[in-house]
mmCIF file as gemmi writes it, N, C-alpha and C atoms, coordinates in Angstrom:
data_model
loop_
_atom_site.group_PDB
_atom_site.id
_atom_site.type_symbol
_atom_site.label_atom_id
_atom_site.label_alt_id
_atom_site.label_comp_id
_atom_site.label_asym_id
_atom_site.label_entity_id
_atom_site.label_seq_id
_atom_site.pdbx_PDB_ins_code
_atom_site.Cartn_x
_atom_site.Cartn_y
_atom_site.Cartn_z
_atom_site.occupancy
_atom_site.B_iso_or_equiv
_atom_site.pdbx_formal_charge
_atom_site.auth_seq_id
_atom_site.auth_asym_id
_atom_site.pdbx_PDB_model_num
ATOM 1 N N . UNK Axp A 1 ? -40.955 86.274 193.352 1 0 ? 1 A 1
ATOM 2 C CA . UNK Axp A 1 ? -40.762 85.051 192.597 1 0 ? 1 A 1
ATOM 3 C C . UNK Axp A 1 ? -41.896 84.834 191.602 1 0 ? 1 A 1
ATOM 4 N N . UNK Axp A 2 ? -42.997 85.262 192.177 1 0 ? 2 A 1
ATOM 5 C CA . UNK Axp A 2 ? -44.355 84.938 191.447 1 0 ? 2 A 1
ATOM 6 C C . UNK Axp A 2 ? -44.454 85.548 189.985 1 0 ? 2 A 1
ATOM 7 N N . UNK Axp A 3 ? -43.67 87.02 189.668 1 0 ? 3 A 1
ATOM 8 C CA . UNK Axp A 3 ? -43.724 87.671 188.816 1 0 ? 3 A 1
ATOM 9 C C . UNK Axp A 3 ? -43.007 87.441 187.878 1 0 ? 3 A 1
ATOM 10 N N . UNK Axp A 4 ? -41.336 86.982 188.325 1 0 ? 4 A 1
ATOM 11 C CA . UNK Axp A 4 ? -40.708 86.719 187.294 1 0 ? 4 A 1
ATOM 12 C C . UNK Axp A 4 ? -41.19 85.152 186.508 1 0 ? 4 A 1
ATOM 13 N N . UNK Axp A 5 ? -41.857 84.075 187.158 1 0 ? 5 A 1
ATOM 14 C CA . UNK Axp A 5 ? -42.357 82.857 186.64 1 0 ? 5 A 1
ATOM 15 C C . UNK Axp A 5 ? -43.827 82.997 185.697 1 0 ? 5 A 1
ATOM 16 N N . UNK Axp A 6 ? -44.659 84.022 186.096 1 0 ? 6 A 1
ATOM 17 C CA . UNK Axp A 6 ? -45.322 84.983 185.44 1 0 ? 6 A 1
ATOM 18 C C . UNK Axp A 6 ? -44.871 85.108 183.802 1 0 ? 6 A 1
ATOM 19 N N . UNK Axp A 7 ? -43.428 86.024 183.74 1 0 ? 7 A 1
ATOM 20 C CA . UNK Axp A 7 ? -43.084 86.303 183.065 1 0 ? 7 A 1
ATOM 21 C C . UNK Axp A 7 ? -42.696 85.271 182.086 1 0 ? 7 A 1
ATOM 22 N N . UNK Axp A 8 ? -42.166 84.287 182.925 1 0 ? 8 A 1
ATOM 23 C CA . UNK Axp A 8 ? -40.949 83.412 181.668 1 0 ? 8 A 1
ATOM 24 C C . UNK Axp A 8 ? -42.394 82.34 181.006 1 0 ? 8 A 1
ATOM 25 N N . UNK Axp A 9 ? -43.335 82.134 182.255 1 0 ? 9 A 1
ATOM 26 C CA . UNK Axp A 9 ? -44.427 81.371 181.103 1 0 ? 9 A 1
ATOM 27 C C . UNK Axp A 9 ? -45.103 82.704 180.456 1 0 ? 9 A 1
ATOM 28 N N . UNK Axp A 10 ? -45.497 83.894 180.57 1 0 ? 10 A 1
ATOM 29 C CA . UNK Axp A 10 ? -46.303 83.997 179.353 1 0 ? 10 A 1
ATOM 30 C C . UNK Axp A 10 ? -45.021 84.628 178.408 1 0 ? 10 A 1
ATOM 31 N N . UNK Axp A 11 ? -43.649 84.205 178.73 1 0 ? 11 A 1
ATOM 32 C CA . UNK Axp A 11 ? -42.734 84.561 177.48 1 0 ? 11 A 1
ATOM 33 C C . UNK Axp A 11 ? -42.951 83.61 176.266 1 0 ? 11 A 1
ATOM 34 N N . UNK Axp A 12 ? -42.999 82.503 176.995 1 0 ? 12 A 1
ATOM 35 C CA . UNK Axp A 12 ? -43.052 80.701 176.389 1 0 ? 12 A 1
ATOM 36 C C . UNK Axp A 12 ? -44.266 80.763 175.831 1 0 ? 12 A 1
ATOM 37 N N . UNK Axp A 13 ? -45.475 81.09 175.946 1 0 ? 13 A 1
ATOM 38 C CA . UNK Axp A 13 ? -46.527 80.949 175.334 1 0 ? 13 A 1
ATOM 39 C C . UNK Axp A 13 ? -46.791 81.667 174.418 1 0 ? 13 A 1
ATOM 40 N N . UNK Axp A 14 ? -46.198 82.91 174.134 1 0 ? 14 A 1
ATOM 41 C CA . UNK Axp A 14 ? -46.191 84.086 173.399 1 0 ? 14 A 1
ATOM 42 C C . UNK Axp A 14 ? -45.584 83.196 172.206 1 0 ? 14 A 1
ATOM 43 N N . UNK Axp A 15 ? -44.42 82.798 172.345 1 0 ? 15 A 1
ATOM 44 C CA . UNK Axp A 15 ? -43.34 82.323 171.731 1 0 ? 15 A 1
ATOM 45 C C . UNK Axp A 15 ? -43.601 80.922 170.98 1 0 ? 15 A 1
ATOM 46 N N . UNK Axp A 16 ? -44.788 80.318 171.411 1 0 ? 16 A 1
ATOM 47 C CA . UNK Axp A 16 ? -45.539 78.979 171.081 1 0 ? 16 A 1
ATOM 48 C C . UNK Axp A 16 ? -46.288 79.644 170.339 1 0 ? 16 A 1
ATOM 49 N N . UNK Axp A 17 ? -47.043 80.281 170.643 1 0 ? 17 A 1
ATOM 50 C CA . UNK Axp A 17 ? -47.885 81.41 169.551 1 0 ? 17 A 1
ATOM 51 C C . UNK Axp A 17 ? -47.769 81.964 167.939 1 0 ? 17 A 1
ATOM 52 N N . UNK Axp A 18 ? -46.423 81.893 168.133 1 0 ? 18 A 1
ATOM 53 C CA . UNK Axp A 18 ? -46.157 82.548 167.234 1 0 ? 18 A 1
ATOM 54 C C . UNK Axp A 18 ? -45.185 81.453 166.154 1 0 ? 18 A 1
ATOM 55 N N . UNK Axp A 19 ? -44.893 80.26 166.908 1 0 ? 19 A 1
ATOM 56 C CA . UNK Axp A 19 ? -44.459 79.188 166.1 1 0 ? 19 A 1
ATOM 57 C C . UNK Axp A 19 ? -45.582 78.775 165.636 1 0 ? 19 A 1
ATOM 58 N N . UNK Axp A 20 ? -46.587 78.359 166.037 1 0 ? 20 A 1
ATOM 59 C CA . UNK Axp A 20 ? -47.646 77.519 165.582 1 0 ? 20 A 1
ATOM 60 C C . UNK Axp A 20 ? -48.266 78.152 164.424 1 0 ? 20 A 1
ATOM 61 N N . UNK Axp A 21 ? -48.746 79.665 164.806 1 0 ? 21 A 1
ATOM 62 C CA . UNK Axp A 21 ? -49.193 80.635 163.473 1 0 ? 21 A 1
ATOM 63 C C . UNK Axp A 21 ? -47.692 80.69 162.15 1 0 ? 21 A 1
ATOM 64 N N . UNK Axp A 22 ? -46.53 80.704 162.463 1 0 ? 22 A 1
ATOM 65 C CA . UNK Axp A 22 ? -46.438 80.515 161.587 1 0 ? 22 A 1
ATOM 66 C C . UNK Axp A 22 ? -46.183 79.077 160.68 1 0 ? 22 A 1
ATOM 67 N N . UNK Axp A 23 ? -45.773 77.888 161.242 1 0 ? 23 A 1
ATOM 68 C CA . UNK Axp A 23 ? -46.502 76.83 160.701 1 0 ? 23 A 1
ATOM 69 C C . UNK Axp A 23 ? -47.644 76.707 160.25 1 0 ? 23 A 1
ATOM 70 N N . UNK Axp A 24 ? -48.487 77.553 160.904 1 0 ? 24 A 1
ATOM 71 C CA . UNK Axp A 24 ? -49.748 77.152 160.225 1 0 ? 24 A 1
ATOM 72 C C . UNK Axp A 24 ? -49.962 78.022 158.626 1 0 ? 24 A 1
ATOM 73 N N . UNK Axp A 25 ? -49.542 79.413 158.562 1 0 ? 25 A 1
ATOM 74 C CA . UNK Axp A 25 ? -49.275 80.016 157.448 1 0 ? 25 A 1
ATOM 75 C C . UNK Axp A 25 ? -48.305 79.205 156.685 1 0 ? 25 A 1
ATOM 76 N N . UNK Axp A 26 ? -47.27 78.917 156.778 1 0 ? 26 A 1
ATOM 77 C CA . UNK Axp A 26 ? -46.203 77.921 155.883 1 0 ? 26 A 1
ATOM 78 C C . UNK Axp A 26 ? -47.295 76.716 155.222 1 0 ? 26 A 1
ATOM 79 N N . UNK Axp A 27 ? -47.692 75.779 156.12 1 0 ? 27 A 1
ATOM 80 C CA . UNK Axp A 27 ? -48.631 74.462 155.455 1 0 ? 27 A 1
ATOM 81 C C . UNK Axp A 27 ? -49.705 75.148 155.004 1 0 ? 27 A 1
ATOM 82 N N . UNK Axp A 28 ? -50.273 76.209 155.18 1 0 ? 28 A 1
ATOM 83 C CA . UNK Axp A 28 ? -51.651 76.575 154.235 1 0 ? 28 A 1
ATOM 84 C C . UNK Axp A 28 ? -51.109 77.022 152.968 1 0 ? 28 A 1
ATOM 85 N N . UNK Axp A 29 ? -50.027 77.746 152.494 1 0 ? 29 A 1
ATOM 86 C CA . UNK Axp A 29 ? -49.403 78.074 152.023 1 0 ? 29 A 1
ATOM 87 C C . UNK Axp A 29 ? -49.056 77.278 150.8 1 0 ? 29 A 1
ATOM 88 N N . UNK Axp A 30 ? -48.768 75.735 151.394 1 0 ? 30 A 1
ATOM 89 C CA . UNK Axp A 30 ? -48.138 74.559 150.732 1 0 ? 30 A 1
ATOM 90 C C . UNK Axp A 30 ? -49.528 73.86 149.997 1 0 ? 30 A 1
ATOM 91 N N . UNK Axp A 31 ? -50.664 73.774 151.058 1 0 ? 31 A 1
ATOM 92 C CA . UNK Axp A 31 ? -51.687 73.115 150.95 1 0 ? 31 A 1
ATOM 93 C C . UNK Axp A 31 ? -52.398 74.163 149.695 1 0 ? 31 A 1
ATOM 94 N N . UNK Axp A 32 ? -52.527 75.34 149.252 1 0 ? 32 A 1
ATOM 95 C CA . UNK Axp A 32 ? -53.294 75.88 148.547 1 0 ? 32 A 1
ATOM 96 C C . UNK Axp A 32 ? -52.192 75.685 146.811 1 0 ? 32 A 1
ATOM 97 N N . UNK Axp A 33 ? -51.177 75.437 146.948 1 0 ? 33 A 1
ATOM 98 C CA . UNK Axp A 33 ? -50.077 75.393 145.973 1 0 ? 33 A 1
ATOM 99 C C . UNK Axp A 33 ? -50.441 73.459 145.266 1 0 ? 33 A 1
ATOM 100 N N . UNK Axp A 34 ? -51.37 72.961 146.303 1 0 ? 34 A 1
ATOM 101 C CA . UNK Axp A 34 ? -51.295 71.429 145.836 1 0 ? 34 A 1
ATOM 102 C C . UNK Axp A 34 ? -50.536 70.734 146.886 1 0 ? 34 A 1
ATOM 103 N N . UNK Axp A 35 ? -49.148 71.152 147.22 1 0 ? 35 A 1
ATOM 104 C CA . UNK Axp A 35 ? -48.074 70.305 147.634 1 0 ? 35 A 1
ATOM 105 C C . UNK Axp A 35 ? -48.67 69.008 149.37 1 0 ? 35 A 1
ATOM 106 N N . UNK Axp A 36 ? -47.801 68.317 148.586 1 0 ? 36 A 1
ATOM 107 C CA . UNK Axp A 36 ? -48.177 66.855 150.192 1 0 ? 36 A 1
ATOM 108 C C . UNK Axp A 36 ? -47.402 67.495 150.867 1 0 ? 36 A 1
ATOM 109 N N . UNK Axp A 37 ? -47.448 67.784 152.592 1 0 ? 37 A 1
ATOM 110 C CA . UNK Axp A 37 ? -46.903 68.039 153.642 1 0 ? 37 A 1
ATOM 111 C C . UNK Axp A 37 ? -47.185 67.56 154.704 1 0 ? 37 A 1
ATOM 112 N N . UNK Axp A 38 ? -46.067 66.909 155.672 1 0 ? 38 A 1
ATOM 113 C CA . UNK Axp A 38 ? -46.78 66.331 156.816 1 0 ? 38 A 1
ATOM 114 C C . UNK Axp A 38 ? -46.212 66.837 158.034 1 0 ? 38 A 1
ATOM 115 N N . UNK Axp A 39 ? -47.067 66.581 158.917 1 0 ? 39 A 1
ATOM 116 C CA . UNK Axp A 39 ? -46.886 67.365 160.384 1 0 ? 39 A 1
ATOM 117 C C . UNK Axp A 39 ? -45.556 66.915 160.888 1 0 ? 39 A 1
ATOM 118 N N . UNK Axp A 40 ? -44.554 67.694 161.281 1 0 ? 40 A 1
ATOM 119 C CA . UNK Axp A 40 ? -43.606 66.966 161.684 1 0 ? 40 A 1
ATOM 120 C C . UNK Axp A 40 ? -43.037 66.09 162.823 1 0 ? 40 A 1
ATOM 121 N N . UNK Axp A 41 ? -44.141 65.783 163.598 1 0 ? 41 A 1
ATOM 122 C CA . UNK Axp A 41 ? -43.916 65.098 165.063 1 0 ? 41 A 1
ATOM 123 C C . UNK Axp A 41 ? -44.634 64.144 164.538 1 0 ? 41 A 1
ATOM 124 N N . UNK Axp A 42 ? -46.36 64.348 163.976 1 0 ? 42 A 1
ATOM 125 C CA . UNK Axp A 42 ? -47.334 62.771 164.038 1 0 ? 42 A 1
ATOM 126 C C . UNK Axp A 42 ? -46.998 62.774 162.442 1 0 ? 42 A 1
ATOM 127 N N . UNK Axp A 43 ? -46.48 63.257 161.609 1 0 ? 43 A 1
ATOM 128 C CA . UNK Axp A 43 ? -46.791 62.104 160.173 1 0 ? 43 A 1
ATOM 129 C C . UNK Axp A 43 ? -46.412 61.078 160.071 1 0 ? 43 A 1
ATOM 130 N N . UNK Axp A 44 ? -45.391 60.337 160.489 1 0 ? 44 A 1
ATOM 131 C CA . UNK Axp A 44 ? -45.071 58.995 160.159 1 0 ? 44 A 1
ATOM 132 C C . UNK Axp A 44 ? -46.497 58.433 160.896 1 0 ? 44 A 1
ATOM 133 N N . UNK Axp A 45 ? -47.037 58.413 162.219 1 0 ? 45 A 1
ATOM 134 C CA . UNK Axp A 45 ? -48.063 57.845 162.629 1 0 ? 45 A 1
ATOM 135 C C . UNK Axp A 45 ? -49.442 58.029 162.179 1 0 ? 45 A 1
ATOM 136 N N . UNK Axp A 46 ? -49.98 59.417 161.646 1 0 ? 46 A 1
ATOM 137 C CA . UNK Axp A 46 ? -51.077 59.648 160.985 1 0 ? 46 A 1
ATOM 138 C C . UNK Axp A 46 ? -50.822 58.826 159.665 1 0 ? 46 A 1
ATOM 139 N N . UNK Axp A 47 ? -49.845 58.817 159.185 1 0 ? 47 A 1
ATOM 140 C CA . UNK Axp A 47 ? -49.611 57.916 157.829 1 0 ? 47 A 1
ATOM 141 C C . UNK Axp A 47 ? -49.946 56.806 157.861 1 0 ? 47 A 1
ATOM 142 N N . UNK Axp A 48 ? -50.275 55.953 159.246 1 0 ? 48 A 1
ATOM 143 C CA . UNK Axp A 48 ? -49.853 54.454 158.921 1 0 ? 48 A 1
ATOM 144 C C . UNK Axp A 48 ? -51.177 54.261 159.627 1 0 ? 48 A 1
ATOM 145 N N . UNK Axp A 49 ? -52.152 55.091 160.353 1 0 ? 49 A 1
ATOM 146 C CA . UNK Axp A 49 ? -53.17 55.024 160.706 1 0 ? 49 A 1
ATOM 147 C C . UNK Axp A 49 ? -54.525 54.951 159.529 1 0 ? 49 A 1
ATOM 148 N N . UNK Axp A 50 ? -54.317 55.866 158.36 1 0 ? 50 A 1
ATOM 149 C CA . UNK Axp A 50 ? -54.532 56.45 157.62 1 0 ? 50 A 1
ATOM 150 C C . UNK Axp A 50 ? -54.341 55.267 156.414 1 0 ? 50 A 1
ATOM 151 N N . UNK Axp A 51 ? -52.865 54.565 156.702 1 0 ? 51 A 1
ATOM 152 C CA . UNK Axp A 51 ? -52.111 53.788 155.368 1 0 ? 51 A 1
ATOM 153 C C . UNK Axp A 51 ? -52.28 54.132 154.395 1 0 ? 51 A 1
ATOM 154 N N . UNK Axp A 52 ? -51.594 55.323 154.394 1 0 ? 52 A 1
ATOM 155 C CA . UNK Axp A 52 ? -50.948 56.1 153.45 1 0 ? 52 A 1
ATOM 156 C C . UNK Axp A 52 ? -49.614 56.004 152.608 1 0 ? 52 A 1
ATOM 157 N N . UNK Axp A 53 ? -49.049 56.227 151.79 1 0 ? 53 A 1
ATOM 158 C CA . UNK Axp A 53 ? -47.758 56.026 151.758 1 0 ? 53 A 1
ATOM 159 C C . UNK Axp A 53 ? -47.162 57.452 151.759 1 0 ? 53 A 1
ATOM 160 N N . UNK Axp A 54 ? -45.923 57.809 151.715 1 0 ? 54 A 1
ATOM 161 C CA . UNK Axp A 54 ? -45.014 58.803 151.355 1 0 ? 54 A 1
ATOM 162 C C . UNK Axp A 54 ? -45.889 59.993 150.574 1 0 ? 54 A 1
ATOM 163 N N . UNK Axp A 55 ? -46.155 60.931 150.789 1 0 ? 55 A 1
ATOM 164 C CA . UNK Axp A 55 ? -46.763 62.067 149.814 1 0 ? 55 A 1
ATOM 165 C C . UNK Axp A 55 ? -47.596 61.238 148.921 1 0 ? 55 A 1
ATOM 166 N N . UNK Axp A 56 ? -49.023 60.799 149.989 1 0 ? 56 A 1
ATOM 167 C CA . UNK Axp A 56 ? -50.146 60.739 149.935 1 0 ? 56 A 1
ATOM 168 C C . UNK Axp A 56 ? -50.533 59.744 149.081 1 0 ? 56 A 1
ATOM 169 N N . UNK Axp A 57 ? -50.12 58.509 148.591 1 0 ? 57 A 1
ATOM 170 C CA . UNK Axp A 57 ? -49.858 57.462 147.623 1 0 ? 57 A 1
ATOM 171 C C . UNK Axp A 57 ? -50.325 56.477 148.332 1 0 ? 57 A 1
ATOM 172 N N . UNK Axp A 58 ? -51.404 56.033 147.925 1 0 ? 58 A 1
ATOM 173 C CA . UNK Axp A 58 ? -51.903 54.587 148.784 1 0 ? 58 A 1
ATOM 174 C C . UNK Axp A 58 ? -50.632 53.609 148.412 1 0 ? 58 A 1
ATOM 175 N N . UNK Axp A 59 ? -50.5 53.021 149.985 1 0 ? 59 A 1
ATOM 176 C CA . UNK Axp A 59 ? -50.059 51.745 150.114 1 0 ? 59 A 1
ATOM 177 C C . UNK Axp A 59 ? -50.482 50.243 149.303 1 0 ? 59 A 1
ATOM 178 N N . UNK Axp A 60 ? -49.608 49.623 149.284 1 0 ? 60 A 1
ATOM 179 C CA . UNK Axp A 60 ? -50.29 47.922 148.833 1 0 ? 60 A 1
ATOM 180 C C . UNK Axp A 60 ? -50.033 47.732 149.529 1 0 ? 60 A 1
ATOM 181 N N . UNK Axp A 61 ? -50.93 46.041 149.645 1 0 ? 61 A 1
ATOM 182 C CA . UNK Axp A 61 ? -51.692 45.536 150.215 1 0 ? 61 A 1
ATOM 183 C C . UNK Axp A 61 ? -50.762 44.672 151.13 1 0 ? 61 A 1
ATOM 184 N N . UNK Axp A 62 ? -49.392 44.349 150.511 1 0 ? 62 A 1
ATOM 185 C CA . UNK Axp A 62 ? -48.273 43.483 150.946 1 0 ? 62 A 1
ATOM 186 C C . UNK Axp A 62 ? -47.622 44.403 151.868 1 0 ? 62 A 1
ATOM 187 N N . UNK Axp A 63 ? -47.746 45.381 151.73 1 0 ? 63 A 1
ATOM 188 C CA . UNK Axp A 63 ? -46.606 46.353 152.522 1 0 ? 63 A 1
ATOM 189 C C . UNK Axp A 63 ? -47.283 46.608 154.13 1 0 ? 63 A 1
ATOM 190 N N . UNK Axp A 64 ? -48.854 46.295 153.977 1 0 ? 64 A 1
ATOM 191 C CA . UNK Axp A 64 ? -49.219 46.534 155.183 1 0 ? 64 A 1
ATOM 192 C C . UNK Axp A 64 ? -48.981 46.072 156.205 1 0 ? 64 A 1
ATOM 193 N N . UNK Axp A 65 ? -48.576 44.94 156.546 1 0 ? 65 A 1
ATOM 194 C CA . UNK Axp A 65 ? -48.136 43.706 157.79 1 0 ? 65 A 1
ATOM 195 C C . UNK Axp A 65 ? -46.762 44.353 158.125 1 0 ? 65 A 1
């Protein structure tokens, strides 16, 4: 049992590995071209931490509340 659970996590991590590198090549990619890109799980929240608007456009002052 030990071997095949072995297996299926370091399948999954391999496989995380290789998503993340290539996201990370894609946004460096974007980032050296100029282009705004945001993370796709935290940008709406890094945005509003940040108060940011939409592809990197400060917010006013009314919109913040």
């Amino acid at each position: 049992m030990f071997p095949v659970l072995f297996l299926v996590f370091w399948l999954y991590f391999i496989l995380w590995w290789v998503v993340v590198l290539a996201l990370a090549i894609i946004y460096g990619i974007q980032a050296g071209r100029g282009e705004w890109t945001e993370y796709p799980v935290l940008g709406k929240w890094a945005r509003k931490i940040l108060r940011i608007g939409p592809r990197g456009a400060p917010l006013q002052e009314e919109t913040l509340s």
